[in-house]
N, C-alpha and C positions, 0 to 999 in steps of 0.2 A: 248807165248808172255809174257815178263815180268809183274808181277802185281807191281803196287804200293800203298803207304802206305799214301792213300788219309783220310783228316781229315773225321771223321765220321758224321758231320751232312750234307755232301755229300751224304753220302750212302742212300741206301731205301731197305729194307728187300723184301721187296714187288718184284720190278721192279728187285731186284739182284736175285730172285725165278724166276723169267717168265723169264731174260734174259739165266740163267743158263741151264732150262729146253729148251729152242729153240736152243740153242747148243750144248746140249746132242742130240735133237733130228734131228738136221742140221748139222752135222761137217762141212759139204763142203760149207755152205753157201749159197745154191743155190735154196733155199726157202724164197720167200720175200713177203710170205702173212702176214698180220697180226696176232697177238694173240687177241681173241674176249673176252672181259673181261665181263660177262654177272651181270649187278647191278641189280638187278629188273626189274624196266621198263626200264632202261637206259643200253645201250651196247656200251662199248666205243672198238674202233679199233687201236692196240696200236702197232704203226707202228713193224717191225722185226728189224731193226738195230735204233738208236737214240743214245742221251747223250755221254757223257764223252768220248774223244779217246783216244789212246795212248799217244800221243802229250801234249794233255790239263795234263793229270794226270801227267806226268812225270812234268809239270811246275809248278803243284801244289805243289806236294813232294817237287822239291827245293826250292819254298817258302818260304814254312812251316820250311822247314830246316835248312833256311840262317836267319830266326828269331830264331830259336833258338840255331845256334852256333854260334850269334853276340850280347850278351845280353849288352844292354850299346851303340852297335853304330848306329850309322843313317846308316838304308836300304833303295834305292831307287829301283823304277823300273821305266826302262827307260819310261814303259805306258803300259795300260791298263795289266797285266797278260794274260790275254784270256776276248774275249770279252763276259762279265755275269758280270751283276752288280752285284749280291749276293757275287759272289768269290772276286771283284775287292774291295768291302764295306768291307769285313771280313779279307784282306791284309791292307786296310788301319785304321780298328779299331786293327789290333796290331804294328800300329807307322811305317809302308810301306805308304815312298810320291813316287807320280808318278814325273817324270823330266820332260815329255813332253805330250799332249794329243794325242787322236789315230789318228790326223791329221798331227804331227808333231811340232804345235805348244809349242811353250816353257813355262813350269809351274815353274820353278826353271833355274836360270840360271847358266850355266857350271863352273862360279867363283865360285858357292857356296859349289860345289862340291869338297873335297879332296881327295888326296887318304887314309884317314884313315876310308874313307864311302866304304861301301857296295853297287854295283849296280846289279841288277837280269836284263838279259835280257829275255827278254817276247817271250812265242813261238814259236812269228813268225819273231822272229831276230830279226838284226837290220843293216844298213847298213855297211861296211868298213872301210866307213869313221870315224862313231858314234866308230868302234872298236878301230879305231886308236887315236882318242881323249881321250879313257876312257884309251889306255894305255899309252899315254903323261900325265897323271894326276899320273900315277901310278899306276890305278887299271887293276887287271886282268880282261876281260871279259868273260874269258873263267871258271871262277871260278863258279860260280853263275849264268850261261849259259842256259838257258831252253827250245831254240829253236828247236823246233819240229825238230824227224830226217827226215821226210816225206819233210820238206822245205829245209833241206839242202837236201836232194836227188835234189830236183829240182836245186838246185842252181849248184851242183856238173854236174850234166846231160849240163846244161846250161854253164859252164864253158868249159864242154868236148867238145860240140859240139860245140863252138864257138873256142874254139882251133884249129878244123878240117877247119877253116874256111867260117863256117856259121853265117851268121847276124841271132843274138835272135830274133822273134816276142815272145813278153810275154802277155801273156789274161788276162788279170786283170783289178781291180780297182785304177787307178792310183794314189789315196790320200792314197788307204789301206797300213799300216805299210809292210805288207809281203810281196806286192807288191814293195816299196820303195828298200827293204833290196832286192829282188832277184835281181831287178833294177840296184842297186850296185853291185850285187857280178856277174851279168853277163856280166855289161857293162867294168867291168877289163879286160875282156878276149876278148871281141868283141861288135861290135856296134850292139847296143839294139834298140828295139824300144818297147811301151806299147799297144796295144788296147783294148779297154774299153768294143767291143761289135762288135755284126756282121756288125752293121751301118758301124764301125772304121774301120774294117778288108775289107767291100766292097772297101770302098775311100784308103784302103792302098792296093787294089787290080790294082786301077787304076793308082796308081803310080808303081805299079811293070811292070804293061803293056804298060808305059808312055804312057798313057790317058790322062795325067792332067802335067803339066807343072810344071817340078821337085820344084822352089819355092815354090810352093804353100803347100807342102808338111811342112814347119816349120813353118810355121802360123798352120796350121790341125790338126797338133800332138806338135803343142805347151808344152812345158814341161814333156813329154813323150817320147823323144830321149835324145843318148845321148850324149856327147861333140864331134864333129867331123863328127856327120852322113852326110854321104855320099848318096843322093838319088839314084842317077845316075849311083854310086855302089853297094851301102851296099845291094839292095835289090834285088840281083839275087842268090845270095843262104840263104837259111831262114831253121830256127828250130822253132816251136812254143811250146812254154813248158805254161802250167796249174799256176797259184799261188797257188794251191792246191784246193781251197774252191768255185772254178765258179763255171754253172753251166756244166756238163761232157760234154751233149749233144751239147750244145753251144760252148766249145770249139773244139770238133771234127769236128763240121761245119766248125769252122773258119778254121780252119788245113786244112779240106778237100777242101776248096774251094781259100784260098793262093794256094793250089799246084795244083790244076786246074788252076789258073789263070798265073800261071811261070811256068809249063810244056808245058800250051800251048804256051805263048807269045814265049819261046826259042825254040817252036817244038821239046823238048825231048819228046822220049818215054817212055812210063809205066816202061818197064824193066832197063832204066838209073833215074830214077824216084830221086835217093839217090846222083844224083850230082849235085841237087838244092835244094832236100829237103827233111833234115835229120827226122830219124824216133824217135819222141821224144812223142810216145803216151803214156808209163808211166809217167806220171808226174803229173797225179792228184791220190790225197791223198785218201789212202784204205777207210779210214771211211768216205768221202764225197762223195765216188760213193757208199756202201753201204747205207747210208744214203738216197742218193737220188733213188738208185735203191728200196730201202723197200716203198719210198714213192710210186714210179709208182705201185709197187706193192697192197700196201695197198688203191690204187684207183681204181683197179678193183672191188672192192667193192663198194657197195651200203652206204650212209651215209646222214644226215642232214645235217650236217658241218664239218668242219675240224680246228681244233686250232691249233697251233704250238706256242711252247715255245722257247725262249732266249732272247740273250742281240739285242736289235735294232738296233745295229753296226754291228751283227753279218753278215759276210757277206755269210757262208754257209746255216747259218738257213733263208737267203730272199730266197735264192733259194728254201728253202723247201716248202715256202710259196708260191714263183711264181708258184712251180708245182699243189701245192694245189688250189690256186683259179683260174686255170685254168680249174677246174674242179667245185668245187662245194663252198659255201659261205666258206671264209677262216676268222679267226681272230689270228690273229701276236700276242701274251702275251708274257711280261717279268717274269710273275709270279701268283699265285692264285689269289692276292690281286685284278688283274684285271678284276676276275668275280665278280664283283660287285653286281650283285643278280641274279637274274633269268630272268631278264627282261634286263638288263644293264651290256655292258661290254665296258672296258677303252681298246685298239685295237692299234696295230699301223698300218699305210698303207705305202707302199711303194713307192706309185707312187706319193705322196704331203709330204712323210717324217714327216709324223706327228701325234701326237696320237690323235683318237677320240676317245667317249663315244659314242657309238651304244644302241639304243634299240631294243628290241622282237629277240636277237640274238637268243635264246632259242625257236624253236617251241611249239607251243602248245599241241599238239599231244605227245600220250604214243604208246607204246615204242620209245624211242629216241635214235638214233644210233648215236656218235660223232666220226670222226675218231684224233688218237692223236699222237702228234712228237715233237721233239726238235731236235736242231740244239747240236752239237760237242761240244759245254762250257759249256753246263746247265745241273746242279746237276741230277744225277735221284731220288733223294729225294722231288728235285722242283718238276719232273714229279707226281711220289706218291700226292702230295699236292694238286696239280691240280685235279688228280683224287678224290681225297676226297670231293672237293670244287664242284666238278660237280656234286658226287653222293649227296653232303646236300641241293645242289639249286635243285635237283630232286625229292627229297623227298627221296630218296633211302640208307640214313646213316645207316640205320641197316643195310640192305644189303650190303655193304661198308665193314660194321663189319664182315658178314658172308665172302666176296671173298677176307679179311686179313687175317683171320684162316684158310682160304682153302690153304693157299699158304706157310702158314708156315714150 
C-alpha cells in the first residue's frame, strides 16, 4: 500500500515501532489481540489496528501540498479535513478557512469565493451538486480532491447497483458530510433512501411489507429520500451499501434483516435471493472493520477501563467507544490534555453529546491495566502522548522512559 509524506509531528516513534513489529509478525492480519505495553505498575492494552488510515493520510499529504504550491492565495476547505481537531487547528493556523461546518451549515458564502481560490475537498467528498457549483465558479474540484478511495468505492458500487435497478438503502448518519456526498452520488443513478439505525431499517421494513400505509413513509424518513421516491415502488428491490465508518455488525443486521423482510413478503426463494436484493457487503472501509475487529479483540481481555481517543464528530471512533463500554467503564478523549490528573478526567458521552469532568476514573489499586484505541483521524503521536500522560499520573514516568528505549 502506498505510504504517504505525512507532516512529522503526526508521527510517534514509538507506536510506528509496535505497529511495524505486529505486522512483521501478522502479515495476514488475522491476529487481533492486543500489544500489552508493561509500565511498571501500569499495563496498558494497545488495541492491534488504531490511527491514521489510508484515506485520512492521503488528505493530509494534499493539504499540506495545496499550501504550499499556492503561496499568496486563499485556500478553502469545503469542512472539517478529517474529523481531529489537532489536524483541523494546524490547516487553519497555516491560513486554511473552512466554507461550511461538518453539518453543512455555511461559514463563508459562495459569492466570496473566486475562481482565483483554492478549494480542498475533505475525505469524505462532497456532494455533485457542491461539484458542480465549484466548477460554475471556475474552480476545478478535482484538483485538490482528497476524498478517500474507500468512499468512492462505495459510491461507485452504489451507482452500479442502482444502474441494475435497485433502489439504495444507505446506513448512515444523515447530517454526516459522507453520508450527504454518497446521498448525492447515489440518488443520480436511482432512488435512495438513508437509515440511521436498526430502529429506521425495522419501520422501513414495514413499509416494504406494506404494514404501514405508504404516506406515512415521508413524514418517517423525512429529509432522507430522495426527490421522486416512490413507496409503492421504489422499495421492492434494494442494495444496502455502509457510509464506510457505522458500525459493521449493525449494518449486516440491517442488510440481513431488509432481505428477510422482501424475500419473504414477495415469497422469493434463497437461490433467486439477487432479484430483490443485490449483494453489496463490501462497502464498509478496511480500516473500520479492522479497527473495530481489534477492538472485539482487545476485550477479550481482562481490564480496569478503556479510553479511546479522537475528534467527538468522529463518527468511527463512537463506534469504538459504544463497543467499549459495552463492556467495561469507557472514557471518549480528544487528547492528553483530558487526563486531568489522577483523579479527574474531561470525557465525552455519547448518549447526552456532551463533555463531562468525571472523578476516581483511575482505580486505586496497583497494578492497573487500561485498555487503549483511537478512531481512523487521530495522530498516533496523540496516542504516544496519552500514553505518557497515563504512565506520570501513575507514577510510572521512569518506566515510561525504560519501554521508549526498548522500542527504539
Amino acid at each position: 500500500m502506498k505510504s504517504f509524506d505525512v507532516p512529522v509531528q503526526y508521527r510517534s516513534p514509538l507506536i510506528n515501532a509496535i505497529k511495524a513489529r505486529r505486522k512483521a509478525d501478522d502479515k495476514m492480519k488475522k491476529d487481533f489481540s492486543p500489544v500489552s505495553l508493561e509500565i511498571g505498575s501500569l499495563t496498558v492494552l494497545l488495541a492491534r489496528h488504531f490511527g491514521f488510515c489510508y484515506g485520512v493520510e492521503n488528505a493530509i499529504e494534499i493539504a499540506f501540498r495545496a499550501v504550499k504550491e499556492n503561496p499568496g492565495k486563499r485556500i478553502y476547505l469545503l469542512s472539517e479535513m478529517i474529523h481531529n481537531p489537532g489536524v483541523n487547528d494546524d490547516l487553519q493556523a497555516l491560513g486554511i478557512r473552512f466554507i461550511m461546518d461538518t453539518k453543512g451549515k455555511m461559514l463563508i458564502g459562495w459569492d466570496d469565493i473566486t475562481s482565483d481560490d483554492v478549494v480542498i475537498i475533505p475525505a469524505f467528498g462532497t456532494t455533485l451538486e457542491t461539484e458542480q457549483l465549484l466548477r460554475d465558479k471556475g474552480i476545478d474540484p478535482a484538483l485538490y480532491e482528497t476524498t478517500c478511495p474507500f468512499v468512492e468505492k462505495v459510491w461507485n458500487r452504489a451507482g452500479k447497483t442502482g444502474d441494475d435497478g435497485y433502489t439504495i438503502v444507505v446506513h448512515g448518519k444523515p447530517g454526516h458530510e459522507e453520508t450527504r456526498a454518497t446521498f448525492s452520488h447515489s440518488r443520480a443513478h436511482t432512488p435512495t433512501v438513508v437509515v440511521r439505525d436498526m430502529e429506521q431499517a425495522i419501520l422501513l421494513g414495514r413499509y416494504i411489507c406494506l404494514a404501514l400505509p405508504g404516506e406515512g413513509f415521508y413524514k418517517d424518513f423525512a429529509g432522507q429520500y430522495s426527490d421522486g421516491f416512490n413507496v409503492a415502488k421504489d422499495l421492492q428491490k434494494i442494495g444496502v451499501v455502509n457510509q464506510t465508518t457505522m458500525l459493521a455488525s449493525e449494518t449486516q443486521a440491517i442488510a440481513d434483516y431488509l432481505k428477510r423482510e422482501i424475500l419473504t413478503h414477495y415469497q422469493t426463494p434463497p437461490d433467486k435471493a439477487w432479484e430483490r436484493v443485490a449483494d453489496t457487503r463490501d462497502t464498509l472501509c478496511y480500516a473500520t472493520n479492522d479497527n473495530q475487529s481489534a477492538v472485539m479483540g482487545m476485550l477479550q481481555e481482562k481490564a480496569d477501563l478503556a479510553i479511546v481517543v479522537g475528534g467527538y464528530n468522529s463518527s468511527n471512533t463512537s463506534h469504538l467507544v459504544e463497543l467499549c463500554e459495552a463492556k467495561l467503564p469507557t472514557y471518549f478523549i480528544k487528547d492528553e490534555d483530558c487526563l486531568l490528573s489522577a483523579d479527574n478526567i474531561s470525557h465525552y458521552d455519547l448518549h447526552s453529546n456532551k463533555e463531562f469532568t468525571s472523578s476516581g476514573y483511575l482505580p486505586a489499586h496497583r497494578p492497573l491495566r487500561i485498555m487503549l484505541t483511537s478512531g481512523a483521524s487521530c495522530p498516533d503521536a496523540l496516542v504516544e502522548r496519552v500514553i505518557q500522560r497515563l504512565a506520570l499520573l501513575t507514577g510510572n514516568a521512569a518506566q515510561m522512559d525504560d519501554l521508549m528505549r526498548n522500542w527504539e
